[in-house]
C-alpha positions in Angstrom: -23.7 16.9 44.4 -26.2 14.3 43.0 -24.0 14.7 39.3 -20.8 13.4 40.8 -22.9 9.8 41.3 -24.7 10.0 37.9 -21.2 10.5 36.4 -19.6 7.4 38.0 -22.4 5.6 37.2 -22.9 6.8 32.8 -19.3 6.3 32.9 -19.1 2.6 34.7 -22.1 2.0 32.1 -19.4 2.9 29.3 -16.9 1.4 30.7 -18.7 -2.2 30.9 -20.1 -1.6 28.0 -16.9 -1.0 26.4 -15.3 -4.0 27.9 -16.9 -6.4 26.8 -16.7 -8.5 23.7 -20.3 -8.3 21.7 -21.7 -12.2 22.2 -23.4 -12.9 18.8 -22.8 -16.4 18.9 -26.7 -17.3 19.0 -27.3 -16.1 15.5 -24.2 -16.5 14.0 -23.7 -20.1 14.9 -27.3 -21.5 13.4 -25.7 -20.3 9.8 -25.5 -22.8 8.0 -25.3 -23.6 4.0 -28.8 -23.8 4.1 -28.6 -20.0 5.0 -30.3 -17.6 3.2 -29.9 -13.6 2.1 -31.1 -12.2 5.5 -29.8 -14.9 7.8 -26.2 -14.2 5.7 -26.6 -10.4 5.9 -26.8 -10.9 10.0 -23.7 -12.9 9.6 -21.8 -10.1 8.1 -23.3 -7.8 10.3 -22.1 -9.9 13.6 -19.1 -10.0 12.3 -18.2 -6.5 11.5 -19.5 -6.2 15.3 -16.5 -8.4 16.5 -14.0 -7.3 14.2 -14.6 -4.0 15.3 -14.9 -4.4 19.0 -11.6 -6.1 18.6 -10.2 -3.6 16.3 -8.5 -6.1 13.8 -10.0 -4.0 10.7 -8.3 -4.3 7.5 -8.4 -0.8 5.7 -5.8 -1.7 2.5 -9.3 -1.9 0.9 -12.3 0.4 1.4 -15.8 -2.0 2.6 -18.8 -0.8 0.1 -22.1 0.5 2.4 -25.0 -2.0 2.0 -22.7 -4.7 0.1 -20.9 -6.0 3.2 -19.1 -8.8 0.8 -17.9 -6.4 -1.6 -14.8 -3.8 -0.9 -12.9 -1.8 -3.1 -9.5 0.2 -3.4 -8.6 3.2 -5.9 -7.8 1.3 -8.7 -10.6 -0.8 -9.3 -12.9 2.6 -8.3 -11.5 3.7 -11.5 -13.5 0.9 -13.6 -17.1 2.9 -12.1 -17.9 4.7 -15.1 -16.5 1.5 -17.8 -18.5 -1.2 -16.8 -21.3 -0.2 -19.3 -21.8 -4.1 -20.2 -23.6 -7.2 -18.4 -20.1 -9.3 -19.2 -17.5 -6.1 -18.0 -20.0 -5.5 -15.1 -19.7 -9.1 -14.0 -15.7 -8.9 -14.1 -15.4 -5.6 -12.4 -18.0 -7.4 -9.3 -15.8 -10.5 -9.3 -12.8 -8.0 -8.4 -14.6 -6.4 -5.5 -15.5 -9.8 -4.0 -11.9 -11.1 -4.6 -11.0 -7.9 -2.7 -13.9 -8.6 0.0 -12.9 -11.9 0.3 -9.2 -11.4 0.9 -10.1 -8.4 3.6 -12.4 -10.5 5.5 -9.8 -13.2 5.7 -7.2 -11.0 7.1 -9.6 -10.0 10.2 -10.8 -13.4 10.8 -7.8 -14.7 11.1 -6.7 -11.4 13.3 -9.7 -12.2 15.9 -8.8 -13.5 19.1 -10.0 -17.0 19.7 -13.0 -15.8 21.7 -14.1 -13.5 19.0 -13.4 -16.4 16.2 -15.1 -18.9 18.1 -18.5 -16.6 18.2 -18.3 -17.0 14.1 -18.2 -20.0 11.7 -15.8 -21.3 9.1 -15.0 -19.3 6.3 -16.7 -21.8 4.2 -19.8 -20.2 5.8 -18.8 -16.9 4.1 -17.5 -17.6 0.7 -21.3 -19.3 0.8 -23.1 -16.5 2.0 -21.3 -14.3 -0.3 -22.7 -16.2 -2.7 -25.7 -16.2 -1.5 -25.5 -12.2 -1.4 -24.3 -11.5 -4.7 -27.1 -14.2 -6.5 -29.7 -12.0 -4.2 -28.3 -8.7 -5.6 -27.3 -9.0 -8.7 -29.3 -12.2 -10.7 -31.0 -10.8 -13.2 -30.8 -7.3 -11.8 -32.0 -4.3 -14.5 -29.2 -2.0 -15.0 -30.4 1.0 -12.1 -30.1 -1.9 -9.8 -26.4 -1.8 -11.2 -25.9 1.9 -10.9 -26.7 1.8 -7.2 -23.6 -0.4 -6.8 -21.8 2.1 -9.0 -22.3 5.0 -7.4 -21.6 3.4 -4.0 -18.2 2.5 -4.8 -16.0 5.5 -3.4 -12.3 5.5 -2.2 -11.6 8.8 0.1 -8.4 10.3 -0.6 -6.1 10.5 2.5 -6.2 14.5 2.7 -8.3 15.8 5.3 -9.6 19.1 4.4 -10.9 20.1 7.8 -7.1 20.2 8.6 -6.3 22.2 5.4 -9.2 24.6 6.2 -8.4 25.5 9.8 -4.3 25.2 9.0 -5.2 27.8 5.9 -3.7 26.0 3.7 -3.5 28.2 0.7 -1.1 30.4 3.0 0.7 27.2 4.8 1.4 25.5 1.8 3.7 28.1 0.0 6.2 27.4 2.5 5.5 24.0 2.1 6.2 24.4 -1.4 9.5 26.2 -0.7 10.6 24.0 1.9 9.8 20.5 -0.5 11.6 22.6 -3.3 14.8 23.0 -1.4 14.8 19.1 -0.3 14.5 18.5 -4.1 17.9 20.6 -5.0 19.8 19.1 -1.9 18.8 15.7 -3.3 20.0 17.2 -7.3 23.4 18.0 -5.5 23.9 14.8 -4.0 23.3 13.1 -7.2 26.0 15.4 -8.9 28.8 14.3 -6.6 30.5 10.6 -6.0 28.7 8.7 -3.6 31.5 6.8 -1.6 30.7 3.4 -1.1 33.1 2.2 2.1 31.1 0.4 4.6 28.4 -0.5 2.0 26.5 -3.4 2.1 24.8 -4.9 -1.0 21.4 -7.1 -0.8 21.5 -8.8 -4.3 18.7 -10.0 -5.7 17.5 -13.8 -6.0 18.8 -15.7 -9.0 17.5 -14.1 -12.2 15.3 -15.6 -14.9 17.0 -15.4 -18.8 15.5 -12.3 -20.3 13.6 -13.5 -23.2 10.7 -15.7 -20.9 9.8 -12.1 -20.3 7.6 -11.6 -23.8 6.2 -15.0 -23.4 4.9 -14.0 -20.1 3.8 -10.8 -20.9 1.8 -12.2 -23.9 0.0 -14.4 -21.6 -1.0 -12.2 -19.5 -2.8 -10.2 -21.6 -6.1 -10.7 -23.3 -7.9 -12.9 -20.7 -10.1 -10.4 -19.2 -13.0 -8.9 -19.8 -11.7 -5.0 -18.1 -8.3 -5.8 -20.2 -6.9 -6.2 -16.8 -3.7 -8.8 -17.2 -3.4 -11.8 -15.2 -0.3 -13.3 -14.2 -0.4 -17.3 -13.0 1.4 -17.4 -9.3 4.9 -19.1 -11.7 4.9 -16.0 -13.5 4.5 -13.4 -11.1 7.4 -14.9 -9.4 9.4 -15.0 -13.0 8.6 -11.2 -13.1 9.7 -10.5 -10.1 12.5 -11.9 -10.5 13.4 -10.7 -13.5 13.3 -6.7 -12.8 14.4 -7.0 -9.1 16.5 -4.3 -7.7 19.9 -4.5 -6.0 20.3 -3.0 -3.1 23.6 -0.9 -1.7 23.2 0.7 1.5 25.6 2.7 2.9 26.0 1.0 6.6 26.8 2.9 9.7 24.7 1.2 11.9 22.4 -1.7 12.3 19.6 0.8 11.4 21.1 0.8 8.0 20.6 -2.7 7.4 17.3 -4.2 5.8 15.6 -6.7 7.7 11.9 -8.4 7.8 8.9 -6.5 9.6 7.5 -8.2 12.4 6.4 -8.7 16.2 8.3 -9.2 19.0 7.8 -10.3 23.0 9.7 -7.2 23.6 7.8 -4.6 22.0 4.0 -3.7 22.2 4.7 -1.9 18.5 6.5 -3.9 14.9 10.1 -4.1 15.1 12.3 -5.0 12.3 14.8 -8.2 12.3 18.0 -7.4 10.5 18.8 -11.0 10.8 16.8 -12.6 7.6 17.0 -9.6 5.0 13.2 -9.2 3.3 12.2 -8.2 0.4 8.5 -7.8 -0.3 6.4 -8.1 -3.3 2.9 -6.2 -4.2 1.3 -6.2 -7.7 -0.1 -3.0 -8.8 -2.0 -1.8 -12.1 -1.8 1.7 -14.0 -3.2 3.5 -16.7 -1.5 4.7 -19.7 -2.4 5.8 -22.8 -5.6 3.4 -22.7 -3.8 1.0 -21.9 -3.6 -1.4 -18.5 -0.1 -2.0 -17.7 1.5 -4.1 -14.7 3.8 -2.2 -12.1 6.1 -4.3 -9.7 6.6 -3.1 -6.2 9.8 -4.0 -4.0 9.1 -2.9 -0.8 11.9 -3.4 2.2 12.2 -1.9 5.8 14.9 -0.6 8.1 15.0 -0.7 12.0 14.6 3.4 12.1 16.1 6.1 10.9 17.8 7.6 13.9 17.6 10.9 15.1 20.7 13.2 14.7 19.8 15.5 17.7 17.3 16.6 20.0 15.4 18.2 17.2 15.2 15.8 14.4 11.4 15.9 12.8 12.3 13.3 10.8 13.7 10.6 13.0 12.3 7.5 14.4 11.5 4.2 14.7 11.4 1.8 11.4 12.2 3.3 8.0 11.9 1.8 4.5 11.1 2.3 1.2 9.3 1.3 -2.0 10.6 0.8 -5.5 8.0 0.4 -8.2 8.6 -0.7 -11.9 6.3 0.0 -14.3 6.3 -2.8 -17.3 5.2 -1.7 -21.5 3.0 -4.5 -23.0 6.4 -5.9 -24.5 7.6 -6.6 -21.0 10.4 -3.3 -20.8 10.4 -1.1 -18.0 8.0 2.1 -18.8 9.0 3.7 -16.2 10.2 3.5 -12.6 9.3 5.2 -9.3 9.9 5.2 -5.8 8.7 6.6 -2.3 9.6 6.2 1.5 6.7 3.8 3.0 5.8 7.0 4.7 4.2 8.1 0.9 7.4 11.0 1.3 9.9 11.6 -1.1 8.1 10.0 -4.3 10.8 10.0 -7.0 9.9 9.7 -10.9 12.7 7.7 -13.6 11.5 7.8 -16.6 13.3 5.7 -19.1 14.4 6.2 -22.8 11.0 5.2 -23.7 9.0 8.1 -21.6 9.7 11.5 -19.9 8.7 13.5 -17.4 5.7 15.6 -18.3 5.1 19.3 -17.6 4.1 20.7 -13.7 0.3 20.5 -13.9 -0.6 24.0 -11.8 -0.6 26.0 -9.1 0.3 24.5 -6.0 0.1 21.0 -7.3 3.2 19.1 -6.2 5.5 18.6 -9.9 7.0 14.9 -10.5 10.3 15.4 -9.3 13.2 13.7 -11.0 16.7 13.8 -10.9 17.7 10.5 -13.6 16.7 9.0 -16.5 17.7 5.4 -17.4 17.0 3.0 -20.3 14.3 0.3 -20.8 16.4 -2.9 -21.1 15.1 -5.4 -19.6 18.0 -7.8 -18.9 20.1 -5.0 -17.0 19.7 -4.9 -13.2 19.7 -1.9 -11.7 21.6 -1.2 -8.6 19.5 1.5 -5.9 22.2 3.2 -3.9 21.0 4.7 -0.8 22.3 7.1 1.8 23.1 6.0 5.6 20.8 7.0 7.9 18.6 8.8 5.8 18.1 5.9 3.7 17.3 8.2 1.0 17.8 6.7 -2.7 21.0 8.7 -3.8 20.9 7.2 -7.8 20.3 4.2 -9.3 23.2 2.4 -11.3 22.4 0.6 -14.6 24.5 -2.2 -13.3 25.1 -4.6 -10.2 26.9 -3.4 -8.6 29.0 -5.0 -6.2 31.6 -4.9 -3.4 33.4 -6.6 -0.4 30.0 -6.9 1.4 27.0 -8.9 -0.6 24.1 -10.5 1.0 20.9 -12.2 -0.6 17.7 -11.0 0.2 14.9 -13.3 0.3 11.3 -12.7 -1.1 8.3 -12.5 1.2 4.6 -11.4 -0.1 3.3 -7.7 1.1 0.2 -8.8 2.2 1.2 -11.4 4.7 2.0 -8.4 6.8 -1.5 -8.3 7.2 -1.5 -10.8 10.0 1.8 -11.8 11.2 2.0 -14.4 14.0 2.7 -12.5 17.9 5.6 -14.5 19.5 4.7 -15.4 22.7 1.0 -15.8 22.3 -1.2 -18.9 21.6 -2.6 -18.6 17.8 -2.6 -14.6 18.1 -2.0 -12.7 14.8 -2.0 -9.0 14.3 -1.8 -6.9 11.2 1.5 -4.8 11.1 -0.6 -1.8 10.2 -3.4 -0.4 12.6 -7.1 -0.2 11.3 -5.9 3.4 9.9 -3.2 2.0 7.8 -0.5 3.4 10.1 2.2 1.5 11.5 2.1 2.1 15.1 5.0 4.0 17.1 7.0 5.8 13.4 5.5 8.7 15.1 8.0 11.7 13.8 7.9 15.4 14.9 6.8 16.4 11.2 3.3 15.8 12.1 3.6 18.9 14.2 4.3 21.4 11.6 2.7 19.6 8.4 -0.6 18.9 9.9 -2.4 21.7 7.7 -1.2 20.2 4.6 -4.2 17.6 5.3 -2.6 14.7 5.4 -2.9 12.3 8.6 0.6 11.5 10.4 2.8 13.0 8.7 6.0 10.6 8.4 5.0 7.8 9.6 4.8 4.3 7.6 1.9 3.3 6.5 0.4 0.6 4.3 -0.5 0.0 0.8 -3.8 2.6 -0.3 -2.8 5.1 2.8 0.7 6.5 0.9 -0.4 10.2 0.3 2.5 11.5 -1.5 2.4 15.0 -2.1 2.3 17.5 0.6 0.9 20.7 -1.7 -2.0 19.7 -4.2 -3.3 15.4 -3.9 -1.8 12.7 -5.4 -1.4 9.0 -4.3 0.9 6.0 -4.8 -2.1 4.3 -6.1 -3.8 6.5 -7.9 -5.2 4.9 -10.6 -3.6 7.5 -13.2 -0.5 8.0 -11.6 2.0 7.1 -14.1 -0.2 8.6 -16.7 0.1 11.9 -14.8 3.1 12.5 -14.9 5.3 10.6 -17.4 4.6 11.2 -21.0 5.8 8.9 -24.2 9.3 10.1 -25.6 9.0 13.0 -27.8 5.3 13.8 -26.5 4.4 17.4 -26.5 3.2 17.2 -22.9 7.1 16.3 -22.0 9.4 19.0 -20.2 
């Protein structure tokens, strides 16, 4: 009988414990500029203790162990094994600090104000980093440099304790089957007229003339030391703007209508406003063919995708997807791809200029494909989706239009990283938990799907979480991922 009060009272203890918010304040507040290494490294360290107590974490990049100022995500994990020079060395560290930087600003600025009072300004940190990197790196021989290389690692999504106990290499035949079938309902659909009563169009902000587009393109490349191009804030906006997507949804319901991602007094979990139609922008890099290329990512969101009956596993709440183009050197589309902000259904178009290259093995999910369009660069393209579904029927090289038309606006991606909670006093909360999932898309996939590996099955999810084959590993952001699958025109390596 003398457990049952040892219980209550370990579990009280945890409870407590649990409850309260880690007071820090003592150290971190004597910080100052005058700061040095060790003083800064208990900074970082207090405030990873908040940030996680509060669980505001920002996972769109991956936190390096021992370099608390540093984080990386898959592409720049790519550069590990290239940065064989003092200069590209340099470069590559200036990305993961840009990328530390921006992660740590998304948490502070999720803290509540208890937890951001226990910390100074963020002039505090940009010192300390500072302060860190001078302490690590000055002058630092070239296995102090490895260290740093070898500790940068970006985990794929796929869980392979789940693949082990779901056996996988059984499980994943009829995985294989079943994505297979999806595939030819999809060819079918593409075969036949899509009818386009009760569409809405969401046309795309006013367009740039098409031949700023070299003149862009020639500026952004050449600056860096990694060969990586940089685009000033004018012409990342003139890009943008310039290969933007129309938009025709077929519209049955208010679910069918593209909206802006945010919080509500009414819901514990994101919502989606159909009112202010959002469209939102994320810069991505690829490989190809030794070459660094710049990709364009269009990413919008639907209220759900409703359930059709009692036993719909793909239904629920918010939908949306993500239409990626990927720009040549000369400023013309490569290529173009698309997914579900789930990571499901990723669709390959290659373009008069590429193709689609051959299935690389056994159970390794094949780029799946079902058009091809051209590489002009002044001709917008039209995405037609399904009601409902929302699934991307075809693209038409044209704009289209119809009785319905509505502008969409532009919004940046990563401002959904800390969107302002109506209702509160100065609260912000990222729209995606500390696992990169957007909280309550549960769908009834996850039940059946779990021994593929990957975590939540369905549900949306945000940038550097989009697994996006079920059978084999691949990832929206995988360095190589164009490389991988679409070949130049007339390459052997082409289907």
């Amino acid at each position: 009988m003398i457990l049952y009060p040892l219980f209550y009272l370990v579990l009280m203890t945890f409870v407590v414990a649990c409850a309260m918010v880690p007071d820090v304040s003592d150290r971190a507040l004597v910080i100052n500029k005058k700061s040095g290494a060790r003083e800064c490294r208990q900074l970082f360290d207090d405030s990873e203790q908040i940030i996680n107590h509060e669980k505001v974490g920002d996972s769109q990049a991956v936190k390096i162990a021992a370099y608390p100022y540093l984080r990386s995500n898959r592409w720049l994990a790519s550069f590990k094994y290239q940065v064989s020079s003092d200069k590209a060395f340099a470069s590559w560290l200036d990305e993961l600090q840009n990328l530390g930087m921006e992660g740590l600003q998304v948490e502070l600025a999720n803290l509540s104000q208890a937890g951001r009072a226990q910390l100074p300004k963020q002039a505090v940190f940009t010192h300390c980093t500072a302060i860190l990197r001078q302490t690590d790196f000055a002058g630092a021989s070239w296995a102090v440099k490895e260290k740093l290389i070898k500790a940068v690692d970006v985990p794929d999504e796929y869980q392979t304790w789940k693949r082990i106990i779901g056996l996988y290499w059984l499980t994943a035949w009829a995985t294989q089957y079943g994505t297979e079938n999806l595939y030819d309902e999809i060819r079918d659909t593409y075969k036949n007229p899509v009818p386009l009563e009760n569409s809405v169009t969401y046309l795309a902000p006013a367009r740039p003339a098409a031949d700023k587009v070299p003149w862009v393109m020639e500026r952004a490349y050449g600056q860096h030391p990694l060969g990586i191009p940089q685009l000033k804030a004018g012409d990342r906006a003139l890009l943008f703007a310039a290969f933007a997507p129309n938009i025709t949804v077929a519209t049955k319901t208010e679910n069918d209508r593209i909206g802006r991602i945010t919080w509500s007094e009414e819901s514990e979990t994101p919502v989606v406003i159909t009112g202010t139609p959002t469209v939102y922008q994320y810069l991505s890099y690829t490989r190809f063919n030794q070459q660094i290329l710049l990709q364009l990512n269009y990413i919008f969101w639907f209220p759900s995708r409703p359930k059709q009956s009692a036993i719909d596993y793909l239904g629920g709440n918010i939908d949306g997807l993500t239409w990626r183009v990927t720009l040549s050197k000369q400023g013309l589309p490569l290529a173009y791809d698309s997914i579900h902000n789930c990571g499901c259904y990723h669709l390959f178009f290659p373009t008069d200029k590429s193709c689609l290259k051959q299935p690389a093995g056994v159970l390794e999910e094949p780029a799946f494909s079902f058009q091809q369009l051209t590489s002009t660069s002044h001709k917008p393209l039209t995405l037609q989706l399904a009601h409902t579904s929302h699934y991307l029927d075809r693209v038409l090289e044209q704009a289209e239009v119809g009785e319905n038309l509505v502008e969409y606006q532009w919004a940046d991606y990563n401002s959904l990283r800390s969107v302002a909670k109506p209702g509160t006093e100065n609260l912000r909360q990222s729209i995606f938990q500390t696992d990169g999932v957007v909280a309550g898309t549960e769908r009834g996939e996850r039940f059946f799907l779990w021994p593929m590996g990957i975590p939540a099955p369905g549900e949306m999810r945000q940038w550097g979480h989009h697994a996006t084959a079920f059978y084999g590993r691949r990832h929206f952001d995988d360095a190589n991922i164009i490389e991988r699958y679409i070949g130049t025109a007339g390459d052997q390596t082409c289907q």
